[in-house]
Steps between C-alpha positions, in 0.01 A plus 500: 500500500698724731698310775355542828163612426302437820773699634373801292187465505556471905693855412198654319241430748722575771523887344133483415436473877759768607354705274141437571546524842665863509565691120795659576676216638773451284522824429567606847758146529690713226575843680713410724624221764516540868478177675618536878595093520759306329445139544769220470292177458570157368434400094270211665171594249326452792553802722407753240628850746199744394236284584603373800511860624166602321740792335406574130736635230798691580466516868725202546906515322558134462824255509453119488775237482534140629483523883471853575881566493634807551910416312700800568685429137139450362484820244119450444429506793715808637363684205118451580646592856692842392200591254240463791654669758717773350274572204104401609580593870325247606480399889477117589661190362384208519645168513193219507576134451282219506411189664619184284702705339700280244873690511485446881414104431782493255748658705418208770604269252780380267682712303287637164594537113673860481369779513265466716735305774714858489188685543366312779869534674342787779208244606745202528709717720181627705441109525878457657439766712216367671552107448467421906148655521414334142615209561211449816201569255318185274552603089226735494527685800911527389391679129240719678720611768827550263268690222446732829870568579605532129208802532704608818875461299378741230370770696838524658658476172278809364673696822835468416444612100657844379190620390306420849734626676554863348090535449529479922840718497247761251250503766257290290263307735515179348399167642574101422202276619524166475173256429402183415232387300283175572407301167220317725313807659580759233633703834811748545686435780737790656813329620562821749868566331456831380813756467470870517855603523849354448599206688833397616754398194638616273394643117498264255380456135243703323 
């Protein structure tokens, strides 16, 4: 028996449908891609990007990673970046975290097996940054809150990146949003961060 078959089988009908509901889907999914939005989302399997936006296939360029971090040495990451904006054109990023977000509850805690203490590194710092206000808030309230300032952290981070940065020297309108995403409601929340041109600092990374 072939490992994984509800999997497949969830594959086949899945296509069926597509295919059912408009012939030349696939067909038109294969000439070309132009999504305007690249989205850098947690892994957490439950904040699946396109559905949360009600945006089908290939309208949405997609990054996930533990915590929504945006690593300036992080060469996945930077790539997605460069191939979106220099190649696809597109014209928004956006950074969405979530509430309960487990990196941000880890980085509140003790140190973690390696790698994923390293990785977490930018939301432990975020954490430092902002220990006075954190430190007023019960458990929950302190997660919540810090999930919405690691949002914050890498929307600045995007800014000072190489390939930001010269899209806005080209002329490109580009712009970094940053959201959050409630597991409870199913709701988008905009966190009213968003960049349209180069901020103060200097270039770094990417």
């Amino acid at each position: 028996m072939r490992l994984l078959s509800q999997l497949f089988e969830n594959n086949r009908r899945w296509a069926d449908a597509c295919v059912a509901d408009d012939p030349d889907f696939f067909n038109d999914l294969c000439a070309i891609q132009r999504p305007d939005y690249v989205w850098i989302g947690c892994s957490d399997s439950r904040v699946p990007a396109n559905q949360i936006v009600g945006l089908p296939p290939g309208e949405l360029f997609v990054h996930r990673n533990v915590g929504n971090i945006v690593h300036a040495t992080d060469t996945n990451c930077l790539a997605v970046l460069q191939f979106a904006v220099d190649t696809l054109r597109i014209s928004h990023v956006i950074v969405c975290g979530h509430y309960g977000c487990g990196g941000a509850q880890a980085a509140l805690g003790p140190a973690v097996p390696a790698p994923l203490e390293q990785w977490l590194t930018p939301i432990r710092a975020v954490a430092d940054d902002h220990r006075r206000e954190l430190d007023t808030l019960d458990p929950r309230a302190r997660v919540a809150r810090l999930c919405e300032l690691n949002v914050v952290a890498q929307v600045h981070t995007l800014a000072r990146l190489r390939t930001i940065r010269n899209a806005w020297g080209r002329g490109h309108a580009l712009a970094i949003h940053g959201w959050i995403y409630d597991l409870h409601n199913g709701l988008l929340r905009d966190l009213e961060v968003t960049l349209e041109a180069p901020d103060a600092g200097d270039q770094s990374g990417g």
